[in-house]
N, C-alpha and C positions, 0 to 999 in steps of 0.2 A: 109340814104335811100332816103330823099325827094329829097336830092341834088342831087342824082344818074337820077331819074326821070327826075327832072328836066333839065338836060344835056343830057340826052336821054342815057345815061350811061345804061341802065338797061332795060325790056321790064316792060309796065304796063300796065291793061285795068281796067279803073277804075268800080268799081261796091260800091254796098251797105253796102257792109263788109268793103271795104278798105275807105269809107267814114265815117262810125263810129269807126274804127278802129284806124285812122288816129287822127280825132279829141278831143276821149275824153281823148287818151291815153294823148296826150301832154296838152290837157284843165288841168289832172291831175299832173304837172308837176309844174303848177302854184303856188306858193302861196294861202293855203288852203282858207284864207279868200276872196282873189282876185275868186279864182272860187265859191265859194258862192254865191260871188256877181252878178257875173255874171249869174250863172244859175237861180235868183233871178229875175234881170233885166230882163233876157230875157221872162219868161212866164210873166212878167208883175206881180208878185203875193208877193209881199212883204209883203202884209198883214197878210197873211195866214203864212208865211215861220219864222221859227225863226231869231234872229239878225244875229247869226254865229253860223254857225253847223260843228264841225271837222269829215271830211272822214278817216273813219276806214277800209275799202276796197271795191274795186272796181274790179268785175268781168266783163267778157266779154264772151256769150254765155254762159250763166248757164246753167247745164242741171237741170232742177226740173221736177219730174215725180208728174203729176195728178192724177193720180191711176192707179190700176194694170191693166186695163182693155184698157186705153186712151194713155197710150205711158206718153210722157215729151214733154215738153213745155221748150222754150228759147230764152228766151230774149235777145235783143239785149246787154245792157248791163247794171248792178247792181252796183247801189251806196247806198253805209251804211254809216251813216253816225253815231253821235251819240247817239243821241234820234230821227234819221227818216231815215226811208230807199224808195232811187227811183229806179221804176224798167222803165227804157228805153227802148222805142219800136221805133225803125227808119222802114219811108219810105221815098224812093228814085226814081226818074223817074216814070213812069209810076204806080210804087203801090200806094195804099191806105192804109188808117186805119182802122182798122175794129175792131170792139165791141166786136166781138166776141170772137177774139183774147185776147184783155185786158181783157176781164171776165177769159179766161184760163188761164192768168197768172198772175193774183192776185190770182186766187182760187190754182194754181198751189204755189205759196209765201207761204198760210196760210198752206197751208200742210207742206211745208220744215220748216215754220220759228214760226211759227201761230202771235197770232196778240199781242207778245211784247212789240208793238214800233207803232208810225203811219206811214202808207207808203201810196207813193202813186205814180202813173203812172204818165211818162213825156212823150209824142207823139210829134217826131220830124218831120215832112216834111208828105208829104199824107192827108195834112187836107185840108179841105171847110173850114173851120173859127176855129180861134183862141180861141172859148168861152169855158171856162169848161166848163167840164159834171161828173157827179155823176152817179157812176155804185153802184148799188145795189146787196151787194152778202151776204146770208145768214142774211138779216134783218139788217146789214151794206151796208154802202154807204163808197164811196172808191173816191177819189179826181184821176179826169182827166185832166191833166193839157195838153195845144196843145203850142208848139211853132216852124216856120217854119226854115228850115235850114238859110234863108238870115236876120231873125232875130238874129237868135244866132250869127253870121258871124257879121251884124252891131255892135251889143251887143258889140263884144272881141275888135273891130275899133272902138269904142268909148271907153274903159276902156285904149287901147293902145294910144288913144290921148291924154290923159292928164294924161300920167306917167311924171316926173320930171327924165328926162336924166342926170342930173348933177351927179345922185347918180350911182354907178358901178352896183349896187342890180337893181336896175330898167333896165339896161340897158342890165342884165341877164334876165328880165323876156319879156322885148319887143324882144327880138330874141325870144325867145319860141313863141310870139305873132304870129311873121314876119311866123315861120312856120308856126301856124295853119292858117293864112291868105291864104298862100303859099298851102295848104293842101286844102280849100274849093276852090282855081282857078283852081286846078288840076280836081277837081270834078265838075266845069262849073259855080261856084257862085262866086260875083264881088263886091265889098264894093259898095254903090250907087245904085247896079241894082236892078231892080224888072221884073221878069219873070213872063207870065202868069202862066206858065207849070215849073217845073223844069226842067232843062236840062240833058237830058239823054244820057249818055256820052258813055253809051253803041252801040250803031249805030255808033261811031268813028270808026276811024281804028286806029291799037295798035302803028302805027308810026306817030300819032301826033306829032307836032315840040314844046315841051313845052317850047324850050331854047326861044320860042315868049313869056313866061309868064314877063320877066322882062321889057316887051318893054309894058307892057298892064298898065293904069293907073286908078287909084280908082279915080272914082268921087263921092264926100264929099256932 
């Protein structure tokens, strides 16, 4: 599909769905430890996080209902892992993140899951700063973790630079890379760059020339 994009083979207008869609499906393709690692690296939180935690599944738009009264809540997307499960909330272009939100979908989690295991919130792109924050729900405190999309994207360019190519295995897992590298330029984000705003790719028009993506070059 990406190559289809890419050659213009196909219509595409990239939005928020098809940027988390895109990324974590193939993030999960990786080598369980390699993406550990990564999502480790990227919020910066290695302290808090265990050494290596195997993923047991991974949804995309859960629907978990809040009560009979509130409708369901959905997250963008759910990783289970062992002993911890993250619930992923994406903004994109112009959205934000909002509190309010994460208190419904952690309160919406205890109700499908209750509290088993520790879990906690990963907020990708739509933040003012990268600092946790601690949400408070039912006399628990519930771990905020904020990391921006061009973090995560340096993140996988720096785990991709110093694979050892000599081996076949790595040189399986750096195409998987090349895609999702390939997957965040489709979506306006560039190894090296730092945007005020993210770029909101929605105001494009849907015949963009992507076949200019292989002409465009990461600067290190």
């Amino acid at each position: 599909m990406l190559k289809a994009i890419r050659y213009s083979k196909t219509r595409f207008v990239p939005n928020e769905d098809t940027l988390t869609s895109s990324i974590f499906q193939l993030l999960t393709y990786l080598p369980q430890e390699l993406l550990w690692k990564i999502i480790g690296h990227c919020i910066g939180q290695k302290r808090i996080l265990p050494r290596f935690n195997e993923l047991e599944k991974i949804e995309f738009w859960p629907h978990w209902q809040k009560d009979k009264r509130n409708g369901f809540v959905e997250p963008d997307v759910f990783l289970s892992f062992r002993n911890l499960d993250i619930i992923v909330e994406v903004k994109w272009g112009n959205n934000k993140q909002d509190k309010d939100q994460w208190k419904r979908e952690l309160k919406a989690y205890l109700k499908e899951f209750g509290r088993t295991k520790r879990v906690l919130l990963l907020a990708i792109g739509g933040i003012k700063n990268n600092e946790d924050e601690l949400l408070n729900i039912r006399k628990e405190s519930y771990e905020i973790l904020k990391c921006r999309w061009l973090d995560l994207l340096n993140t996988i360019y720096f785990f991709k630079s110093n694979i050892d190519f000599e081996q076949n295995y790595n040189l399986q897992i750096a195409r998987i890379i090349d895609d999702l590298i390939l997957s965040f330029e489709m979506h306006g984000f560039f190894v090296g760059f730092q945007f005020d705003k993210e770029v909101n790719f929605r105001k494009l028009k849907t015949n963009f020339d992507y076949k200019k993506i292989n002409q465009w070059k990461p600067i290190i």
